[in-house]
Z-matrix of the N, CA and C atoms (Angstrom, degrees):
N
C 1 1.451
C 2 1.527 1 109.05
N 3 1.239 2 120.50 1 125.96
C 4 1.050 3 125.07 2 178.05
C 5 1.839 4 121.94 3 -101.44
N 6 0.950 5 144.95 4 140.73
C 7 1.341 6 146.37 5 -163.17
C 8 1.301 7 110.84 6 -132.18
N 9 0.873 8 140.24 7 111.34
C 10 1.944 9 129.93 8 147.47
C 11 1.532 10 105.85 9 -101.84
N 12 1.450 11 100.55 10 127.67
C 13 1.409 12 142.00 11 -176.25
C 14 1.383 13 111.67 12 -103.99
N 15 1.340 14 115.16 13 99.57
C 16 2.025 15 119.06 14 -173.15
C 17 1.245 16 81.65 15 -102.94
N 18 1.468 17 122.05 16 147.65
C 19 1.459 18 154.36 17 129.16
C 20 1.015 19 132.55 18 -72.37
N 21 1.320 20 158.13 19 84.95
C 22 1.502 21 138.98 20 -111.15
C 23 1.976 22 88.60 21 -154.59
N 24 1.431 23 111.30 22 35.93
C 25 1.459 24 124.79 23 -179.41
C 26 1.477 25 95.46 24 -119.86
N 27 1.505 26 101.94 25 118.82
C 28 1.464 27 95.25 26 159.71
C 29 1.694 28 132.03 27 -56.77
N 30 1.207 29 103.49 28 -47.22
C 31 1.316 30 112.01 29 178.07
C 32 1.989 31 130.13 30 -62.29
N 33 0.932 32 76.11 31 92.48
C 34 1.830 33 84.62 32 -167.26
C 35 1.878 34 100.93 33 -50.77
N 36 1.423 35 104.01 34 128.80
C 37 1.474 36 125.24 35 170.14
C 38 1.469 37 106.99 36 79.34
N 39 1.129 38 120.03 37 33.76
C 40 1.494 39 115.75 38 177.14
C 41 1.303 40 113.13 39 -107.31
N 42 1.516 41 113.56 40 -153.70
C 43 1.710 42 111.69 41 -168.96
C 44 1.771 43 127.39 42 -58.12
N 45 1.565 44 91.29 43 -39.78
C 46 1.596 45 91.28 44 175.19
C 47 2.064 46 112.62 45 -85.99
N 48 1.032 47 86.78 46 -11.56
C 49 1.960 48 89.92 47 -175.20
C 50 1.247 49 112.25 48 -88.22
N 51 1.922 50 104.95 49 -10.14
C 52 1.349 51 116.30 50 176.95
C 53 1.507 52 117.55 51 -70.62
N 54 1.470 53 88.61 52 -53.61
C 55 1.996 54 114.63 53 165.43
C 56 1.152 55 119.44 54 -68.71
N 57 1.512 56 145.89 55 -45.36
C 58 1.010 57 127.68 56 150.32
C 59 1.689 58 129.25 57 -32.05
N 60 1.548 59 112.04 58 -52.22
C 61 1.394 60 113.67 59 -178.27
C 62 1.624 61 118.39 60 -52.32
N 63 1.842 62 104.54 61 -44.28
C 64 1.441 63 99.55 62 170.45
C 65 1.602 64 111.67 63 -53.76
N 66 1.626 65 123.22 64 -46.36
C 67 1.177 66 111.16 65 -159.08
C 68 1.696 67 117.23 66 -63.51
N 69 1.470 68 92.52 67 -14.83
C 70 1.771 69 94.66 68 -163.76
C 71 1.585 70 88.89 69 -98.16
N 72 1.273 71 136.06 70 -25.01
C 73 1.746 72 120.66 71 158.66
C 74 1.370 73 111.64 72 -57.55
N 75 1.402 74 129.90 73 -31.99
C 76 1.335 75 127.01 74 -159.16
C 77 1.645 76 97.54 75 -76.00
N 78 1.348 77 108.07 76 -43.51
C 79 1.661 78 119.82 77 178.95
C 80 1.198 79 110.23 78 -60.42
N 81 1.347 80 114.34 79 -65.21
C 82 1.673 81 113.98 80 159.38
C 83 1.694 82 128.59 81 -8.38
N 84 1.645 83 97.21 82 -54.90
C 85 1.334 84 103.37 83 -149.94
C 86 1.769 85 104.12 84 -85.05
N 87 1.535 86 90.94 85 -24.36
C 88 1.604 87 127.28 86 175.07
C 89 1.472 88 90.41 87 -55.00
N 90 1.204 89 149.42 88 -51.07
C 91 1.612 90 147.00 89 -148.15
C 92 1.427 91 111.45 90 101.08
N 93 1.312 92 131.74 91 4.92
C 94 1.750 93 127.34 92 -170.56
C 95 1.838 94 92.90 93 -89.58
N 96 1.520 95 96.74 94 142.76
C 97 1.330 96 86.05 95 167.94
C 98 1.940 97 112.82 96 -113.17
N 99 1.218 98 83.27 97 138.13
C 100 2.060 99 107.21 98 -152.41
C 101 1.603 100 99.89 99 -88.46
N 102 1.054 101 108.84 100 107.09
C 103 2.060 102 110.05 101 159.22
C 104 1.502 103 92.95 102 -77.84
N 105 1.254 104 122.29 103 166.08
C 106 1.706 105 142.82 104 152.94
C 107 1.452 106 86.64 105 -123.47
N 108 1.293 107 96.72 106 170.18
C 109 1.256 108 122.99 107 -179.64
C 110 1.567 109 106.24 108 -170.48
N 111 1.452 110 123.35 109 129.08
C 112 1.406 111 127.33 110 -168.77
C 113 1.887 112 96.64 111 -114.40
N 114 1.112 113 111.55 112 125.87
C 115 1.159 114 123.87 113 -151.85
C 116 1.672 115 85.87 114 -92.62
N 117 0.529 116 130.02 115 -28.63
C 118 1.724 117 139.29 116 -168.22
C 119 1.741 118 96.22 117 -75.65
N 120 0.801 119 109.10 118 -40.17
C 121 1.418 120 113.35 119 173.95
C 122 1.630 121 123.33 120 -71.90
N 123 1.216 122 99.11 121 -23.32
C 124 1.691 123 95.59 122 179.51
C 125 1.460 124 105.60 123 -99.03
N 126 1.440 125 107.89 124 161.72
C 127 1.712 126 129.73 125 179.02
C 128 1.594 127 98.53 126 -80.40
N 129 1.150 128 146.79 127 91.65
C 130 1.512 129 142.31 128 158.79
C 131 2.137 130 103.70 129 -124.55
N 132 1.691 131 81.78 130 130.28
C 133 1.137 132 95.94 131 -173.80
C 134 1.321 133 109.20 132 -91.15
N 135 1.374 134 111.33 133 167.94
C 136 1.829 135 95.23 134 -175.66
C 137 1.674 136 99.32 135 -99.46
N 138 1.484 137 94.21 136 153.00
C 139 1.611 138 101.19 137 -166.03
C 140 1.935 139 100.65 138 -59.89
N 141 1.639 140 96.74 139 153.56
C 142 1.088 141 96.42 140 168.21
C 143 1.545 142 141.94 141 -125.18
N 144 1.802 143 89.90 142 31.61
C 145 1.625 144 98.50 143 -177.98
C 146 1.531 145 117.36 144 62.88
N 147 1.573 146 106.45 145 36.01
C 148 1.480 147 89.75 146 172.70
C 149 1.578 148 105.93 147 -106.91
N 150 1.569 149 123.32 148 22.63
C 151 1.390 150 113.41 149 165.02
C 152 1.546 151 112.45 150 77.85
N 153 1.413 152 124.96 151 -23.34
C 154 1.564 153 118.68 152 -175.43
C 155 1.360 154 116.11 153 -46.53
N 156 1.177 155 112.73 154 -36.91
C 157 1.525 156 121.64 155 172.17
C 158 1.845 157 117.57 156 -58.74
N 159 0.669 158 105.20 157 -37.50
C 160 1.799 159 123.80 158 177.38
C 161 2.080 160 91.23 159 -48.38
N 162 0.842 161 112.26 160 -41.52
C 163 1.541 162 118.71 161 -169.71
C 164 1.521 163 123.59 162 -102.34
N 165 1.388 164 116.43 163 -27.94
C 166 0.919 165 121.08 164 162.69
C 167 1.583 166 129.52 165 -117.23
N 168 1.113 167 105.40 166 -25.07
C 169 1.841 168 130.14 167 175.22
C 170 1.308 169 113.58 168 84.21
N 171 1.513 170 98.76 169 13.35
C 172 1.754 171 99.92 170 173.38
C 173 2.208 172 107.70 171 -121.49
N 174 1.182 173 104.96 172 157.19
C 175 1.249 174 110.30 173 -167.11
C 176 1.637 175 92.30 174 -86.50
N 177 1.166 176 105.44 175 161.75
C 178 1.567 177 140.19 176 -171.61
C 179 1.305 178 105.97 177 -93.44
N 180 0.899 179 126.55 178 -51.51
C 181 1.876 180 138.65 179 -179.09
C 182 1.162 181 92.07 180 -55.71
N 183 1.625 182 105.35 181 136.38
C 184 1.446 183 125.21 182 155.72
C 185 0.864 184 128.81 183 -108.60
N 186 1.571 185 123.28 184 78.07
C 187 1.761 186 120.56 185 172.23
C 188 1.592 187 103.98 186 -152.03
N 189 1.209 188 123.60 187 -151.27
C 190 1.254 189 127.83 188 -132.32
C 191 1.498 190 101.57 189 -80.37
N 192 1.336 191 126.49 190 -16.53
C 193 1.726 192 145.04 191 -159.93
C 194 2.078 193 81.67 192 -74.34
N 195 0.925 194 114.05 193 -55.00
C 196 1.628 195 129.26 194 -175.88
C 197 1.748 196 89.13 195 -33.38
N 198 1.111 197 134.11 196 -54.12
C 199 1.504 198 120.23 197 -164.18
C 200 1.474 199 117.10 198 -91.88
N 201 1.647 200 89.30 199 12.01
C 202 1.945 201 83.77 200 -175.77
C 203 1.108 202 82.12 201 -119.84
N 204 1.311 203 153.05 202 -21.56
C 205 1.400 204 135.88 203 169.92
C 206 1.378 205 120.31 204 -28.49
N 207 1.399 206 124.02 205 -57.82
C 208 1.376 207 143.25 206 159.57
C 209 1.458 208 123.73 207 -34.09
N 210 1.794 209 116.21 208 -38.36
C 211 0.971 210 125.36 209 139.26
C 212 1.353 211 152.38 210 -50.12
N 213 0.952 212 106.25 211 -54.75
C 214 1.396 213 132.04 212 166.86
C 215 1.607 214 114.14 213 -54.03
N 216 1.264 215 99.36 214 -32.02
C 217 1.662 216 86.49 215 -172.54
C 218 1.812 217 94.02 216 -120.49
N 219 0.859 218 114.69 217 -4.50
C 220 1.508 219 109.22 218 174.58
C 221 1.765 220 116.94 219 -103.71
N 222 1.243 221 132.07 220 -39.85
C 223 1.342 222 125.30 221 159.30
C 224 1.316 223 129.32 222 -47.56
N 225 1.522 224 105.17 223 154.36
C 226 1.717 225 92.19 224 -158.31
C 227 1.614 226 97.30 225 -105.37
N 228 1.171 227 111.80 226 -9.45
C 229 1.853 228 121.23 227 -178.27
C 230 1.641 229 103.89 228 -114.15
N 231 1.350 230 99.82 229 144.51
C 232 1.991 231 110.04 230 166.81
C 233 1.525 232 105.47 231 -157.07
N 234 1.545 233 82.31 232 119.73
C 235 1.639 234 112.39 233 167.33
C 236 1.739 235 103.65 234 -89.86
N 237 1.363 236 111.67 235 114.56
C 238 1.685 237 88.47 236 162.21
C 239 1.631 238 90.44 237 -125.12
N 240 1.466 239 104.55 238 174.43
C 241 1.311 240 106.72 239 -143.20
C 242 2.082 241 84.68 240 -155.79
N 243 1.299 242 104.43 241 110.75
C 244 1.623 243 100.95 242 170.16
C 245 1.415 244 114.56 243 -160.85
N 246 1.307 245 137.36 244 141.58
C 247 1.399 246 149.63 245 167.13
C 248 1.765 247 105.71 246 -56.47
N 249 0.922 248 116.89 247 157.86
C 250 1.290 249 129.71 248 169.64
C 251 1.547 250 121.58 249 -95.75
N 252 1.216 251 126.88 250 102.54
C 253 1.176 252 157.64 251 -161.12
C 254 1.544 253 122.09 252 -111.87
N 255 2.018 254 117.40 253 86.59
C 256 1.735 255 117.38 254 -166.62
C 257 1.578 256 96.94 255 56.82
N 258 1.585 257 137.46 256 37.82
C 259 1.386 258 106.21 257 174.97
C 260 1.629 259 127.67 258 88.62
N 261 1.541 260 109.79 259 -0.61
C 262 0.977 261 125.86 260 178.24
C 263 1.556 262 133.25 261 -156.72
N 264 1.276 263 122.18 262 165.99
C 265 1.948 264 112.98 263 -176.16
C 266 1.480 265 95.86 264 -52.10
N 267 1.102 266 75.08 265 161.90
C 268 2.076 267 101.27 266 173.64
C 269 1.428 268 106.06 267 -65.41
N 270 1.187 269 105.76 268 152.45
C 271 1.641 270 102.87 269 167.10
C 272 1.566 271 133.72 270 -66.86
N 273 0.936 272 105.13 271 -12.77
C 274 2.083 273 129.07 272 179.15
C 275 1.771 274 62.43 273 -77.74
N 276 1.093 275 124.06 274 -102.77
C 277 1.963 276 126.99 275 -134.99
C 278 1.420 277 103.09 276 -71.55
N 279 1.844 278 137.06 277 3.80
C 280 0.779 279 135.18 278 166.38
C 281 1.764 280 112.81 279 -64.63
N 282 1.939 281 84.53 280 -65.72
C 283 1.675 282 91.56 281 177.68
C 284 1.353 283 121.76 282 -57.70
N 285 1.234 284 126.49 283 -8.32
C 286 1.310 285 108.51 284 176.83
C 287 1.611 286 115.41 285 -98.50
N 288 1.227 287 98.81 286 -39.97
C 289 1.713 288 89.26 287 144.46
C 290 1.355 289 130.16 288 -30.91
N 291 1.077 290 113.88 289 -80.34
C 292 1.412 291 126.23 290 177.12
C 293 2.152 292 112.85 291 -28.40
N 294 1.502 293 75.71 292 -54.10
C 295 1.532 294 78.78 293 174.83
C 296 1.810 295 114.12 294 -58.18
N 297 0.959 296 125.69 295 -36.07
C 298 1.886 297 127.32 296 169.97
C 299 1.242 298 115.52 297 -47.46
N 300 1.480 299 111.12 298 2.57
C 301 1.419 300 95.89 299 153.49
C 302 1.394 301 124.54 300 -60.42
N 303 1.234 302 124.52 301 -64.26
C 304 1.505 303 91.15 302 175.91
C 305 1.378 304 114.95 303 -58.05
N 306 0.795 305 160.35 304 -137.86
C 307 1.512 306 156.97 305 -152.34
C 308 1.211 307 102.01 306 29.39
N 309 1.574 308 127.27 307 -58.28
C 310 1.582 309 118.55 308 159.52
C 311 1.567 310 123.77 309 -37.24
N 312 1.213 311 102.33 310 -53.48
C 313 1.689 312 107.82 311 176.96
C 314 1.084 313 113.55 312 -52.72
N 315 1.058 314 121.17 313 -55.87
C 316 2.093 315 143.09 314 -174.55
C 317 1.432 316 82.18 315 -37.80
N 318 1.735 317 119.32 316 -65.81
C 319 1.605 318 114.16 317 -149.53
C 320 1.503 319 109.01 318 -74.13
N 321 1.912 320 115.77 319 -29.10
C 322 1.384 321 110.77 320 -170.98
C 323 1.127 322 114.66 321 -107.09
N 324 1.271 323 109.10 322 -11.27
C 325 1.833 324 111.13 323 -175.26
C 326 1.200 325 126.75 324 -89.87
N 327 1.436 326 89.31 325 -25.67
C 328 1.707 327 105.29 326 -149.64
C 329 1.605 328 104.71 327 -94.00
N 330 1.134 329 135.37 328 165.94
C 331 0.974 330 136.51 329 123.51
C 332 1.746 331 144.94 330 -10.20
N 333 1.314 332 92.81 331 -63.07
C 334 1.574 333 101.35 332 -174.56
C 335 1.820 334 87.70 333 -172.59
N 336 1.239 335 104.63 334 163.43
C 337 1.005 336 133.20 335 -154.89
C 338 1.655 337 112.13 336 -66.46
N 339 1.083 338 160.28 337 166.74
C 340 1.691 339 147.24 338 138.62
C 341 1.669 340 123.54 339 -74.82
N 342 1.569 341 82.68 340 -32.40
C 343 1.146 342 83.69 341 174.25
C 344 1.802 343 111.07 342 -144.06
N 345 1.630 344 125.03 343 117.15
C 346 1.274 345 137.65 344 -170.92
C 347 1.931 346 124.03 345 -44.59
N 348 1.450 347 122.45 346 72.67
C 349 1.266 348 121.73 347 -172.29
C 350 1.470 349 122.96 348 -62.52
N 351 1.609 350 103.14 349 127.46
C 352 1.150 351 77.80 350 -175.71
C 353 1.905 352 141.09 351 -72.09
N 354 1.173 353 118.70 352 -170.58
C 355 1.720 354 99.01 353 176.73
C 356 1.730 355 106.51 354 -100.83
N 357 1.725 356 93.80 355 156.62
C 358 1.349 357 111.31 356 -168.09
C 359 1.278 358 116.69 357 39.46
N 360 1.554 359 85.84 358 67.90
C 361 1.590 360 103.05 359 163.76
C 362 2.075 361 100.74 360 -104.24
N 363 1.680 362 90.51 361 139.68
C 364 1.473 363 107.68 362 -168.88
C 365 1.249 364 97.83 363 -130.09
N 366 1.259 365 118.89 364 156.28
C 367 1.842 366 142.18 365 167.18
C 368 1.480 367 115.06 366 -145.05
N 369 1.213 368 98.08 367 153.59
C 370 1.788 369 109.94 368 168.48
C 371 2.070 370 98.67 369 -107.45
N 372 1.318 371 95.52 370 169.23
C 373 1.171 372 95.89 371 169.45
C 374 1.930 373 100.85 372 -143.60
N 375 1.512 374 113.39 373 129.03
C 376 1.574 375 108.95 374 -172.92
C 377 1.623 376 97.02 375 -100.83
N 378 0.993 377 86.95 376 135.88
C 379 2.035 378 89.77 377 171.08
C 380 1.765 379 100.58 378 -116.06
N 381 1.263 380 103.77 379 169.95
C 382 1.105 381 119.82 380 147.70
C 383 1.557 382 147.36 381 -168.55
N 384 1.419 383 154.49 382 111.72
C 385 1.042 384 141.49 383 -140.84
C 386 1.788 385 123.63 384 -138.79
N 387 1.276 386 113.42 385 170.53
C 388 1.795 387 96.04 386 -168.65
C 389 1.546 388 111.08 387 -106.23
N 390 1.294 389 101.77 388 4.06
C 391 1.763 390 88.42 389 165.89
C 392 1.745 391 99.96 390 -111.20
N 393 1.507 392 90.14 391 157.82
C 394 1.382 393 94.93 392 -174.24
C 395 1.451 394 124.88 393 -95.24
N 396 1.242 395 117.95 394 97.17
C 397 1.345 396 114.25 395 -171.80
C 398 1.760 397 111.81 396 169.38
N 399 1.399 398 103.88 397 110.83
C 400 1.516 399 125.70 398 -158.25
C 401 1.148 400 105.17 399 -55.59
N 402 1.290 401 138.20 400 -28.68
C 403 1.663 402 139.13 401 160.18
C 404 1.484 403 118.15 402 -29.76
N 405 1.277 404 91.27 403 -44.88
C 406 1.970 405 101.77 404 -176.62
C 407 1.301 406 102.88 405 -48.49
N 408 1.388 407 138.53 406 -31.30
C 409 1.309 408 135.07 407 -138.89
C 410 1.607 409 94.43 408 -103.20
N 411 1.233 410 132.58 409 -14.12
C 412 1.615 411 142.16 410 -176.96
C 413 1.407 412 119.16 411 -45.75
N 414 1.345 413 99.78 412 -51.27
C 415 1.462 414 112.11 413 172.61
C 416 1.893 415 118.71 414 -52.56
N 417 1.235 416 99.35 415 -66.67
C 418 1.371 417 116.28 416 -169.06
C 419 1.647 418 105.98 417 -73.35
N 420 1.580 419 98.34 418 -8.33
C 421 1.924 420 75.78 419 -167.29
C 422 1.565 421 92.83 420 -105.19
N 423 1.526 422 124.00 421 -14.54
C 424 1.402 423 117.94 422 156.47
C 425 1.144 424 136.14 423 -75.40
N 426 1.544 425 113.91 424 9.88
C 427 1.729 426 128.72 425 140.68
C 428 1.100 427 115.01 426 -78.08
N 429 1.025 428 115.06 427 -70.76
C 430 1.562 429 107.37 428 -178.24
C 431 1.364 430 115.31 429 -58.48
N 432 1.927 431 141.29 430 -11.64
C 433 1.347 432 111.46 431 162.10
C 434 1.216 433 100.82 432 -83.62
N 435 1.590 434 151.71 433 5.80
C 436 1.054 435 141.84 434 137.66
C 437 1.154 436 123.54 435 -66.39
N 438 0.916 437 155.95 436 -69.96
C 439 1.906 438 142.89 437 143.65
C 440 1.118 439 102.38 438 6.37
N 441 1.408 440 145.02 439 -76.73
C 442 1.353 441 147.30 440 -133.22
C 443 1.668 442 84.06 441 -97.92
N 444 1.187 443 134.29 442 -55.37
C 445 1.356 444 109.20 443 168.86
C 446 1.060 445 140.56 444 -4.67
N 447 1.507 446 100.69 445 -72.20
C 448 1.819 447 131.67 446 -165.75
C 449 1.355 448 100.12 447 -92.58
N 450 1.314 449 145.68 448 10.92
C 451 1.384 450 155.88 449 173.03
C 452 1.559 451 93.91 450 -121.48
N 453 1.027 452 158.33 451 -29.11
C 454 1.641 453 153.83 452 -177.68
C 455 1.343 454 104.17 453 84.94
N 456 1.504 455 109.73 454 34.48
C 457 1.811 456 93.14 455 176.08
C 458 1.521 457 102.81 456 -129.36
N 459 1.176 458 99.56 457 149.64
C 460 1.651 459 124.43 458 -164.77
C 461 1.427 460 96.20 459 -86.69
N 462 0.845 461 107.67 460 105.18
C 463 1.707 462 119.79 461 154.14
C 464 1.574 463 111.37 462 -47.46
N 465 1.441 464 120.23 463 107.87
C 466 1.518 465 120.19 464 161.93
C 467 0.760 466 126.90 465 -115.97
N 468 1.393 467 139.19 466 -39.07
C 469 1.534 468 118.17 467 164.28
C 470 1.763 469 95.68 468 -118.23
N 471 1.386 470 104.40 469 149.99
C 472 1.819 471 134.35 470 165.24
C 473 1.562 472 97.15 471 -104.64
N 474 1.801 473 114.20 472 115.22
C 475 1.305 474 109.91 473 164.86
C 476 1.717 475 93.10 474 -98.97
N 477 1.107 476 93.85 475 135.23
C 478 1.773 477 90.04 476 168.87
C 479 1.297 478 117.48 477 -144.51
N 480 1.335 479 120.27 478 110.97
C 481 1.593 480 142.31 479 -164.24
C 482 1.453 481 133.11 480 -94.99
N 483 1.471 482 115.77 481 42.99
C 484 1.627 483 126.24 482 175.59
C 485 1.219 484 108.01 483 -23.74
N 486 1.253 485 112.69 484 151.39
C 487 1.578 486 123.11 485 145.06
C 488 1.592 487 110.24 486 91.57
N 489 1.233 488 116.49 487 10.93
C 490 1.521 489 136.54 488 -160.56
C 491 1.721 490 103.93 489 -107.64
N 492 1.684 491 109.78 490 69.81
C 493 1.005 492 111.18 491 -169.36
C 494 1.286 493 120.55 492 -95.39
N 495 1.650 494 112.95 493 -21.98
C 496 1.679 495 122.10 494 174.80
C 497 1.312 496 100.69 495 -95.09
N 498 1.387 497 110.42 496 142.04
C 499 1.227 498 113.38 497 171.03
C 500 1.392 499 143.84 498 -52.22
N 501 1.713 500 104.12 499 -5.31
C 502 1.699 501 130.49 500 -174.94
C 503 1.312 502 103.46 501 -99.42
N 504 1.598 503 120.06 502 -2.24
C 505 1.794 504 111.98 503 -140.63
C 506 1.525 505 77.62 504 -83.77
N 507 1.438 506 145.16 505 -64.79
C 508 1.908 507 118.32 506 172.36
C 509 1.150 508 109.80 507 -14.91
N 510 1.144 509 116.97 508 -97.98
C 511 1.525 510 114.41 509 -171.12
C 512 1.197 511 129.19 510 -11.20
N 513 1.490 512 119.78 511 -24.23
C 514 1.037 513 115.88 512 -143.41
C 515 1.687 514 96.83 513 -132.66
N 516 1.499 515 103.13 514 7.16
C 517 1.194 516 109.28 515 179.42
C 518 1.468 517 113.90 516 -116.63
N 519 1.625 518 124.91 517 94.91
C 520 1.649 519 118.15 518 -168.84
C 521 1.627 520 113.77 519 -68.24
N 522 0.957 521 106.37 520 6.91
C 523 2.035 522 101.47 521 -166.60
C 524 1.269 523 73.17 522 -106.02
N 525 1.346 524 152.59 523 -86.25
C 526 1.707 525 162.27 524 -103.55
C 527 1.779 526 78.39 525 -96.99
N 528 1.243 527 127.53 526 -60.35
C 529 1.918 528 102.37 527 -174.29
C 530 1.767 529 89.29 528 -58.04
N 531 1.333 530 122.82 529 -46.64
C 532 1.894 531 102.54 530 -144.59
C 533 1.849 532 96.80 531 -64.11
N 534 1.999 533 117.21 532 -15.75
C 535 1.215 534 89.35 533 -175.08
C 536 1.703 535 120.30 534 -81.58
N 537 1.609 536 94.66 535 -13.20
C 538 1.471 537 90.99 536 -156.47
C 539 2.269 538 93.53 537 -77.70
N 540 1.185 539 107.96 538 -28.03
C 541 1.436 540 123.39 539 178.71
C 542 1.848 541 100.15 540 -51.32
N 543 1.539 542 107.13 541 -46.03
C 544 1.063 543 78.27 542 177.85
C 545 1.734 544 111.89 543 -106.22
N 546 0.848 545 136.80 544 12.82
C 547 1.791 546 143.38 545 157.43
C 548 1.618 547 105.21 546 -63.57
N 549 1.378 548 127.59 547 -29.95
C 550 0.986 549 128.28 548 158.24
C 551 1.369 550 116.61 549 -66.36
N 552 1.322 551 128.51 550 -66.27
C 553 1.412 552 128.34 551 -169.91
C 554 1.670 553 111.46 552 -55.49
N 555 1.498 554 124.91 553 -30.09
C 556 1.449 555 123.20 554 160.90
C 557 1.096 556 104.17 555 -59.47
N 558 1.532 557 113.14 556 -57.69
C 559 1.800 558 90.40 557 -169.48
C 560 1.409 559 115.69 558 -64.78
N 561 1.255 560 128.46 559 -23.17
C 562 1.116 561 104.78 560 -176.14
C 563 1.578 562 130.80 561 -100.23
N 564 1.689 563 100.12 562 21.11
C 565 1.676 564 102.49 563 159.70
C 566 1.338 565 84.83 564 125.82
N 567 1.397 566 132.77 565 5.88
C 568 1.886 567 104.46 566 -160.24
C 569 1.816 568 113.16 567 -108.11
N 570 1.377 569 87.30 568 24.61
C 571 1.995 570 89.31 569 -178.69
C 572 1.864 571 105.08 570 79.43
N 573 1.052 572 100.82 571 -176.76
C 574 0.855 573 135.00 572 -161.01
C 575 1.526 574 113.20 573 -64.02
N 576 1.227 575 135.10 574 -29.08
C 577 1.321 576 129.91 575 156.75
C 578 1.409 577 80.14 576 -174.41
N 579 1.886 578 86.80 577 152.15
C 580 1.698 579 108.27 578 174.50
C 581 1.725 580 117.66 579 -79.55
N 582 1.252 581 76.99 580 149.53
C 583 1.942 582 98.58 581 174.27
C 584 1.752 583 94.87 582 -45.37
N 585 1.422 584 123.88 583 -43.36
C 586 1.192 585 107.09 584 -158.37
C 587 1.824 586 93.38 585 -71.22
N 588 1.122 587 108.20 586 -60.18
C 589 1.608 588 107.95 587 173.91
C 590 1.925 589 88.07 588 106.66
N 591 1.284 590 115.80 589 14.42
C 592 1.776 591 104.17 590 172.51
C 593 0.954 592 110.48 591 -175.50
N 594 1.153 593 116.98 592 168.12
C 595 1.859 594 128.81 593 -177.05
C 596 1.642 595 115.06 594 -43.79
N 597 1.620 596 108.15 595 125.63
C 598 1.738 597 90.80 596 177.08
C 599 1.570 598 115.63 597 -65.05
């Protein structure tokens, strides 16, 4: 089982990179083998509506989005992983969204595919944000069940973590690592909850 795990938080080691990390040990421990990928780190430009994709189903831009394409549509697991930002993903996990337009096209325009996905492909998506109140999460989590749409992956679990205003408040929360520990270990093949039964 293969997984790619985006981080789409600028801030390296904070609330959502906290939860993500359990989820991608939990997968780990499950037997899937887990890429991360820190979205903050790559060059992706935000799409610019020039349609090239409409014709061919591949994007025009040349930078770093080009090597996750391959990803994106070929892994059979997706962790995405983003803070809540005005009501919505961060801008690192916005633009790369944005960029799935083609990948959208590929699935509605096209013919047949560029590249062959596999079936029952599933993802979680972890949010997290500092006011407390599950509404916040509306915005961002009706991108991402659009993302996972136009990519063929089933959204199964939404962790979503209000009230997470210091950057330690994961840490500091033992139920919120044991869920994402085990949202990982489903996704990554291991049944129904792990032997460990909690966060590594």
């Amino acid at each position: 089982m293969r997984v790619l795990a985006l981080s789409g938080s600028p801030r390296q080691g904070g609330n959502t990179e906290t939860l993500l990390a359990q989820a991608i040990a939990g997968a780990r421990q499950a037997g899937a083998k887990v890429e991360p990928v820190r979205l903050a780190e790559l060059c992706i430009a935000p799409c610019q509506e020039c349609n090239t994709c409409h014709q061919t189903g591949e994007c025009q831009l040349a930078d770093d989005m080009q090597a996750l394409y391959p990803k994106l549509r070929g892994y059979e697991r997706l962790m995405l992983a983003s803070p809540v930002f005005f009501g919505g993903l961060s801008a690192q996990a916005k633009a790369m969204v944005d960029r799935c337009q083609a990948c959208w096209v590929e699935k509605y325009r096209l013919p047949g595919y560029l590249v062959p996905r596999p079936q029952d492909r599933q993802g979680i998506f972890i949010s997290t944000c500092g006011y407390d109140r599950l509404s916040m999460f509306d915005g961002a989590l009706a991108t991402v069940r659009a993302l996972f749409c136009a990519l063929d992956v089933a959204l199964v679990e939404a962790l979503l973590h209000p009230g997470m205003d210091s950057p330690q408040a994961a840490a500091q929360r033992p139920a919120a690592l044991a869920q994402a520990y085990q949202a990982g270990w489903r996704l990554g093949g291991g049944g129904a909850s792990s032997p460990q039964g909690e966060a590594a």
